[in-house]
Each structure stands twice: as C-alpha cells, then as structure tokens.
C-alpha positions, 0 to 999 in steps of 0.5 A, spaced: 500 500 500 504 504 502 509 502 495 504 508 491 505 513 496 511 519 496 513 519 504 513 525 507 515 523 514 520 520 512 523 525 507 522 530 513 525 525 518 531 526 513 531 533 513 531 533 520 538 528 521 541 533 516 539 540 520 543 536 526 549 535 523 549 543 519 546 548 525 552 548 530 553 556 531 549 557 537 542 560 537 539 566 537 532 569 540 530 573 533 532 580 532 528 585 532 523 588 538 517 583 540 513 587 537 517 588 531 517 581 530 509 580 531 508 586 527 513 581 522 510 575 523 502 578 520 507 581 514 509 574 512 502 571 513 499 575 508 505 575 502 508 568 503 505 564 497 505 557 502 505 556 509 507 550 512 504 549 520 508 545 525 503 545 530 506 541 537 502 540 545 503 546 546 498 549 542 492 545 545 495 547 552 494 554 550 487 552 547 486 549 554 487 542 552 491 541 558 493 534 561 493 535 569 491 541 574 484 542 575 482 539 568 485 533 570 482 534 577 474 534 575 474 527 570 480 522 572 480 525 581 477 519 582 483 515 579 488 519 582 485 518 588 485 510 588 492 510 583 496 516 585 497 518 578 498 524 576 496 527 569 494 524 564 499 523 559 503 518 565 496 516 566 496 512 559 502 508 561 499 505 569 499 498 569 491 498 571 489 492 575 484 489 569 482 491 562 475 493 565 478 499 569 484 501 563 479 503 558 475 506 563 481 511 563 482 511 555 475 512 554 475 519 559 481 520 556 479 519 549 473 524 549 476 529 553 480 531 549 478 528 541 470 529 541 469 536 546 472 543 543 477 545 547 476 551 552 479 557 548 478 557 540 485 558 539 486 554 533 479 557 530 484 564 531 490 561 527 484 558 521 482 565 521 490 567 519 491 562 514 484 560 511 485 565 505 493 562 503 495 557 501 497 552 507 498 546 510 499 543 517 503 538 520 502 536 527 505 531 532 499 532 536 494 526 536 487 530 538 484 532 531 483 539 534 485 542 526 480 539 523 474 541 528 476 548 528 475 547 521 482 546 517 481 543 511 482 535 512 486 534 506 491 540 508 493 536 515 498 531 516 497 527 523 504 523 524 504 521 531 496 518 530 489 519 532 485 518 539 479 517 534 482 511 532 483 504 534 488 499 531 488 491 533 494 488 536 494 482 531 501 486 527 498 482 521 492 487 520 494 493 518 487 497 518 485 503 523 478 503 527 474 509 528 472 509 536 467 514 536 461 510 538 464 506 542 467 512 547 460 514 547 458 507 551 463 507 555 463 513 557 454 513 559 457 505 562 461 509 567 456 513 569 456 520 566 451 525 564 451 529 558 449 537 559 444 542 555 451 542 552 450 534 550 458 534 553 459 528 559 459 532 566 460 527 572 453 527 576 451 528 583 450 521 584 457 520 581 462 515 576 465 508 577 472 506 574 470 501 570 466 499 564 463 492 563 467 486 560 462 486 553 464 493 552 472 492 552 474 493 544 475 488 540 478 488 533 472 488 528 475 483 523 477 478 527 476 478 534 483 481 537 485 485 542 486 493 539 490 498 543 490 506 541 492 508 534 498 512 537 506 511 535 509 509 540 514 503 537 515 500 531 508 497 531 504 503 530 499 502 523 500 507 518 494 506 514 492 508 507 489 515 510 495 517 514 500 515 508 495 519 503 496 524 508 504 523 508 504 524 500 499 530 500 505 534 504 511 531 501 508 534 494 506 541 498 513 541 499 516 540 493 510 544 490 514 549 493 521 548 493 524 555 492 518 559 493 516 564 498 514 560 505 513 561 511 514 554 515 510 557 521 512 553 528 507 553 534 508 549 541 513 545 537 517 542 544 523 538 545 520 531 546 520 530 537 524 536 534 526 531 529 519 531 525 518 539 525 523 544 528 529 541 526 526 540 519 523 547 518 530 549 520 533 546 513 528 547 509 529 554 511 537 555 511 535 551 504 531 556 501 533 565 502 526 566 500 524 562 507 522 565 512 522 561 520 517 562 525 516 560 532 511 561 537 512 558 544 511 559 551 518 560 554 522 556 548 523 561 542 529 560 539 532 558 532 540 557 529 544 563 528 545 561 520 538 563 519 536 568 524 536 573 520 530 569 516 526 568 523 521 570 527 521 568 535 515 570 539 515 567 547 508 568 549 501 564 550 500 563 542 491 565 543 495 572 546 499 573 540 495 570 535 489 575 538 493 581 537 494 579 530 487 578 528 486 585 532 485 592 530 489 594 535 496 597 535 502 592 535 506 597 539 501 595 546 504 591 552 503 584 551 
C-alpha cells in the first residue's frame, strides 16, 4: 500500500538528521523588538505564497487542552485518588489492575480531549490567519483539534496518530478503527451525564472506574485485542489515510521548493524536534526566500545561520495570535 505513496515523514525525518549535523553556531532569540517581530510575523502571513504549520502540545495547552491541574482534577480525581497518578499523559502508561478499569481511563481520556472543543478557540484564531493562503499543517499532536476548528482535512498531516482511532494488536492487520461510538458507551457505562451542552459532566450521584467486560474493544475483523492508534514503537499502523496524508505534504513541499514560505512553528517542544523544528530549520537555511517562525511559551529560539530569516515570539500563542487578528496597535504591552 504504502509502495504508491511519496513519504513525507520520512523525507522530513531526513531533513531533520541533516539540520543536526549543519546548525552548530549557537542560537539566537530573533532580532528585532517583540513587537517588531509580531508586527513581522502578520507581514509574512499575508505575502508568503505557502505556509507550512508545525503545530506541537503546546498549542492545545494554550487552547486549554491541558493534561493535569484542575482539568485533570474534575474527570480522572477519582483515579488519582485510588492510583496516585498524576496527569494524564503518565496516566496512559499505569499498569491498571484489569482491562475493565484501563479503558475506563482511555475512554475519559479519549473524549476529553478528541470529541469536546477545547476551552479557548485558539486554533479557530490561527484558521482565521491562514484560511485565505495557501497552507498546510503538520502536527505531532494526536487530538484532531485542526480539523474541528475547521482546517481543511486534506491540508493536515497527523504523524504521531489519532485518539479517534483504534488499531488491533494482531501486527498482521494493518487497518485503523474509528472509536467514536464506542467512547460514547463507555463513557454513559461509567456513569456520566451529558449537559444542555450534550458534553459528559460527572453527576451528583457520581462515576465508577470501570466499564463492563462486553464493552472492552475488540478488533472488528477478527476478534483481537486493539490498543490506541498512537506511535509509540515500531508497531504503530500507518494506514492508507495517514500515508495519503504523508504524500499530500511531501508534494506541498516540493510544490514549493524555492518559493516564498513561511514554515510557521507553534508549541513545537523538545520531546520530537526531529519531525518539525529541526526540519523547518533546513528547509529554511535551504531556501533565502524562507522565512522561520516560532511561537512558544518560554522556548523561542532558532540557529544563528538563519536568524536573520526568523521570527521568535515567547508568549501564550491565543495572546499573540489575538493581537494579530486585532485592530489594535502592535506597539501595546503584551
């Protein structure tokens, strides 16, 4: 299957191996003021013939998608009681004592951050930027938050996976399944109650940890085991659409080679720099018609080689996202 396809993922994992091996002056925050990199930033987003998006976890964060504090507290306080755990995302490696009470976990954990919106509308704001240009989104977040905020579904690449898809646990089978209905039974099987809003809340009468044995999910086609539809080792499935997905931005890329681009990074972190920052670098230092830009909470940075082509901006990206939709004068304290 994947024979007929160009792999994007692979080229940019390439690309980003070569950024390692060619970036060793040192880094640089961006020159110029923060405003005046702001101010630039909303230039290059109307005059850049193509702008790619590397969208990492801390773009959710910003929209409010975050994974402990009193979001955690109000869905999973019942397994950090029990458990101890802390967080979501450790909570999706704990060693649960049955299969009933593990997808208990990964049904709130699915739900609360793949078929809700998320409290900010920060990904709407960043479509209301780009919507008009031509673009596409490459993004290690697994949340599909670009395409209910309204992206383009044929402009997004989601490398690392989906929270909306099983896949089996027979490597034989190399499909994907949607588990939208199943969520939904599991999450009224614990317990909760959907609001005016039609969103899950935990009633007065509480929730319990489990769901029953008959609702743990098995592989439609034979009966197996399935687990989530994210990379974690080397038998994560890329099925037909993740590989069609992975052709569409290899051909957006090339499609571009030479041209002004703006590669538009936000929330990008250190856990996966390989697959988005590292390779915007390159493609970026490859290409004097390039522009880099990175927005981050607190790691804002770019190589010194390309600094005079980039734009970095620490901040919470709906604050400064929000000033570039505004009317009002970029000279304001942020």
């Amino acid at each position: 299957m994947n024979s007929f396809y160009n792999n994007g993922y692979q080229e940019t994992i390439q690309k980003g191996l070569s950024a390692v091996r060619s970036f060793r002056s040192g880094i640089s925050t961006g020159a110029g003021s923060r405003n005046e990199q702001i101010e630039r930033l909303k230039k290059e987003i109307e005059s850049a013939n193509a702008i790619v998006i590397g969208a990492g976890a801390g773009l959710s964060t910003a929209a409010g998608l975050t994974y402990s504090g009193e979001r955690f507290e109000k869905y999973f306080g019942d397994f950090a009681a029990r458990f101890g755990i802390q967080d979501m995302y450790s909570g999706g490696f704990y060693p649960f004592p049955d299969e009933e009470t593990r997808w208990a976990w990964w049904a709130r954990h699915i739900y609360y951050n793949r078929y809700i919106d998320p409290p900010k509308d920060v990904y709407g704001k960043l479509l209301a930027l780009v919507q008009d240009k031509d673009y596409f989104v490459i993004t290690t977040n697994v949340d599909h938050q670009f395409q209910r905020a309204g992206f383009d579904k044929k402009r997004l690449f989601y490398t690392q996976g989906d929270y909306g898809l099983f896949q089996s646990m027979n490597p034989t089978i190399k499909k994907t399944y949607d588990n939208a209905e199943w969520v939904m039974q599991a999450m009224e099987a614990q317990g909760f109650v959907k609001d005016a809003e039609g969103i899950f809340q935990i009633p007065q009468s509480g929730v319990v940890m489990k769901i029953p044995a008959e609702l743990i999910p098995k592989c439609m086609d034979d009966g197996s085991a399935v687990t989530m539809n994210l990379r974690a080792d080397d038998s994560f499935v890329e099925d037909e659409g993740w590989h069609r997905a992975s052709a569409a931005y290899s051909d957006f890329i090339h499609r571009h080679d030479n041209m002004h681009t703006l590669f538009f990074e936000i929330g990008v972190g250190a856990n996966t720099p390989v697959i988005i920052k590292y390779p915007f670098w390159q493609m970026t230092n490859d290409n004097p018609k390039a522009v880099y830009a990175c927005l981050n909470y607190n790691e804002a940075f770019c190589p010194k080689q390309i600094e005079k082509q980039s734009i970095c901006l620490e901040g919470d990206a709906g604050v400064i996202l929000d000033l570039m939709l505004s009317q009002k004068s970029y000279g304001a304290s942020l």
